[in-house]
N, C-alpha and C positions, 0 to 999 in steps of 0.2 A: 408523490415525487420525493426522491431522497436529498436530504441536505447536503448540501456543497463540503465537501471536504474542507482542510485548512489551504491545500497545497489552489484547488481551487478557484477558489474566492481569491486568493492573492493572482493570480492568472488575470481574473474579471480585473482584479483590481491596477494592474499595468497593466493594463491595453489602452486607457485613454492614452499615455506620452508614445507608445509603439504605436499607434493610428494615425498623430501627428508625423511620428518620424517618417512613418514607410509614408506618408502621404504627401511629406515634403521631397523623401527621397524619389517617390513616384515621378514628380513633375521635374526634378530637376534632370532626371534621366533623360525624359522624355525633351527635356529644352536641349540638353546636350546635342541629343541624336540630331534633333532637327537642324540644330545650327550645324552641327559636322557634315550631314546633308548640303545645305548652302553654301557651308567653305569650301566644296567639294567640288560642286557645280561651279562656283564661282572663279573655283582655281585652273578648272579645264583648258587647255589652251591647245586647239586641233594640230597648231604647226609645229609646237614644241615639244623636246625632249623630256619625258618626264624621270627621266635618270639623272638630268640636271638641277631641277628644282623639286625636290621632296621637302615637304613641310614638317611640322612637329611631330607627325604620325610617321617615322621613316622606319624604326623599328618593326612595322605593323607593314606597310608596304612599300619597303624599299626591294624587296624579294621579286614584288610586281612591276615598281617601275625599272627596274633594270634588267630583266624578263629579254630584250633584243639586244642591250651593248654589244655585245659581242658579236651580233650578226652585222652590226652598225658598224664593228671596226674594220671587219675582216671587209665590206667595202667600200671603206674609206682607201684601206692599205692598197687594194690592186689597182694597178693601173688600165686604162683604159685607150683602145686604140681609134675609137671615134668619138665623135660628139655625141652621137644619139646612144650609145655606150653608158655613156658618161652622165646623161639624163637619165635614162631609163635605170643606173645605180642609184641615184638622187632620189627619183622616185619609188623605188621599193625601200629607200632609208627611211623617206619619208610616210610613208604609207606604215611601215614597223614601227615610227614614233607615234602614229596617230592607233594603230591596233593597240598600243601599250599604256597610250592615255587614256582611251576608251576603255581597257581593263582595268586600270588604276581609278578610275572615275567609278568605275560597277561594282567593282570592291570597296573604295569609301561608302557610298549608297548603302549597299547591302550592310555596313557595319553601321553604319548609323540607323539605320530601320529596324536593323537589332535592338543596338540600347530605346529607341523610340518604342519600339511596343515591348521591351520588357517593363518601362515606363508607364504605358498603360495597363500593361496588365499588375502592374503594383497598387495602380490604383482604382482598379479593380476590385479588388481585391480588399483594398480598404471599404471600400463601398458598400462590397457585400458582406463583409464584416460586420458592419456600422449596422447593414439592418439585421442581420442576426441577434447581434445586441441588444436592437431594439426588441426584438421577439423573447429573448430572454429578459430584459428590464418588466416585460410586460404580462410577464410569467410570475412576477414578483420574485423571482430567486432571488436578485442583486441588484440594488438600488445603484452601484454602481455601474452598469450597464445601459442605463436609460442615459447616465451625462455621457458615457465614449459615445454613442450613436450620432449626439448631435452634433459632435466635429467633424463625421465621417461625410452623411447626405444626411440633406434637408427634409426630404419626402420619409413619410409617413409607411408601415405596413399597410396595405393595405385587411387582412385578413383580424 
């Protein structure tokens, strides 16, 4: 086997505080998503307008929750010559506010399940890392690689 270059050995030798980072930055991802998932779910309201209450993410989908106003105004604005008229507008207003929350609800989802498993797979990633490490600590190249292992997983190569 050939000796480790200079460039290297410096590599081995920062990967233990880059296995802490990406391994904090893993989970934290991963807590984000989950919780934007919840606030998401939590925020759904089947009768309301979600062109009226957009939360902190309105940048990201205010594009989706305002998706029907304008089909919402146009009738509001006409007048109506009966009463069952006048329901049956009500109710495709309402039924366009509940299609708009249900797609503002499926698009939070979907972007939170995003950062949730890019989340995982950072920490993934650290994992396999950590026993790669171990295979090289145990190769004797770099005695630095046997300490990054053990912040990564606990388990052992088996091989």
């Amino acid at each position: 086997m050939q000796p480790l270059s200079d460039r290297q050995r410096a590599l081995l030798e920062a990967l233990p505080k880059q296995q802490r980072v990406a391994w904090i930055s893993g989970v934290a991802c991963s807590v984000a998503g989950i919780a934007y998932i919840v606030w998401a779910i939590s925020r759904f309201e089947p009768l309301g307008n979600p062109a009226h209450d957009i939360g902190f993410d309105a940048p990201v989908t205010r594009p989706v929750a305002t998706l029907y106003v304008h089909y919402g105004d146009h009738l509001r604005a006409r007048s109506y010559d009966s009463p069952q008229a006048r329901f049956l507008a009500r109710y495709v207003e309402r039924n366009m506010n509940f299609s708009a929350g249900l797609l503002l609800l499926a698009f939070r989802v979907i972007l939170g399940l995003t950062a949730t498993l890019l989340g995982f797979a950072t920490m993934t990633v650290v994992v396999e890392r950590g026993r790669l490490l171990r295979i090289v600590g145990a190769l004797g190249v770099d005695t630095a690689a046997a300490r990054v292992s053990s912040t990564a997983s606990p388990r052992a190569p088996t091989e």
